[in-house]
C-alpha positions in Angstrom: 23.4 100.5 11.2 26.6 102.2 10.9 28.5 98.3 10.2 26.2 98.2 7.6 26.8 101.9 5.8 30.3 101.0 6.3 30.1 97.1 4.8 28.5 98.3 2.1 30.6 102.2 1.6 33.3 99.6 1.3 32.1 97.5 -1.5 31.2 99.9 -3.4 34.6 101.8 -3.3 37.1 98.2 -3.7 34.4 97.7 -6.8 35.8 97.5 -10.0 33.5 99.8 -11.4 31.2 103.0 -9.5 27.7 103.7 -10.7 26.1 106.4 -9.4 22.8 103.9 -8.4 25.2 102.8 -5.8 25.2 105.8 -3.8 21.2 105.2 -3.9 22.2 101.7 -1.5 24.1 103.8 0.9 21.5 106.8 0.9 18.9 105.3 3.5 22.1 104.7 6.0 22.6 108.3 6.3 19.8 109.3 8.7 22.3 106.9 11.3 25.6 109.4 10.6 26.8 112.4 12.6 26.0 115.9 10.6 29.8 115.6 9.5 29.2 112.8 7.3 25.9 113.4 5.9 27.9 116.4 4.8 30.7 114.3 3.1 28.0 111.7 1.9 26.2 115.1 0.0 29.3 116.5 -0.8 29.9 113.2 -2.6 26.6 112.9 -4.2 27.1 116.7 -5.6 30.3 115.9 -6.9 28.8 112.6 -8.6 25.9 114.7 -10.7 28.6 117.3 -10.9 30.5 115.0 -13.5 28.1 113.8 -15.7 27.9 117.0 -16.7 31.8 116.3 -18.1 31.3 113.3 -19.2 32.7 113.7 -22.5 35.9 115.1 -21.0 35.7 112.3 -18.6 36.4 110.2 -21.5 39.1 112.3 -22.6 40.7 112.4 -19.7 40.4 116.3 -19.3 41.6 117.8 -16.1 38.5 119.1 -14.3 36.3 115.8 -15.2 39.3 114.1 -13.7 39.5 116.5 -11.0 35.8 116.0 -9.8 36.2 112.4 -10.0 38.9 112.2 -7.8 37.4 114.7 -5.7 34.4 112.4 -5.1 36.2 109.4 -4.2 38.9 111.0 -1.7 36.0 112.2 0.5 33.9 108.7 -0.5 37.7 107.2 0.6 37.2 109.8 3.9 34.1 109.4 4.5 34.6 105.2 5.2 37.5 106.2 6.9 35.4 108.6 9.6 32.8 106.0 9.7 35.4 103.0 10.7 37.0 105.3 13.4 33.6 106.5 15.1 33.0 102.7 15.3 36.1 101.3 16.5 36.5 104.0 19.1 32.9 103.0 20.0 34.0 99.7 20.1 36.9 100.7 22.3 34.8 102.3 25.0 31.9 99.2 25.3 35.1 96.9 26.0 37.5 99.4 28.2 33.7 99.8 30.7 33.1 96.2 30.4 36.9 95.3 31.6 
């Protein structure tokens, strides 16, 4: 389940454009995550509503829309990156007791 939050965390972060809805398509994958990243993944939600309430500004570039923004996606951008490591050092221990 966790190659799946990830496949898809990841696709929605190289996408050219980030709609909210998306984080609706990751949502049901965070029953699967450590309490770590269902923290990041509603810290990340937050900051998403958070915005909308700048969007104006957003389009202005004004520093706090700007600032939540790139808030959101740093810990979206850390929360893949937790995610990848928790699997590959899975990964790492199936294959090192198999060997």
């Amino acid at each position: 389940m966790r190659l799946f939050f990830i496949t898809i965390l990841g696709a929605v972060l190289l996408s050219n454009t980030f709609s909210p809805q998306y984080l609706i398509w990751i949502a049901p994958f965070v029953a699967f995550l450590s309490t770590a990243e269902i923290l990041m993944f509603v810290g990340a939600s937050s900051l998403t509503w958070m915005y909308f309430r700048y969007w104006n500004d957003l389009v202005q570039l004004a520093p706090i829309a700007t600032g939540l923004l790139i808030a959101r996606n740093l810990l979206l951008l850390t929360l893949l990156i937790v995610s990848t490591a928790i699997v590959v050092k899975d990964l790492y221990r199936i294959v090192k007791t198999e060997a």
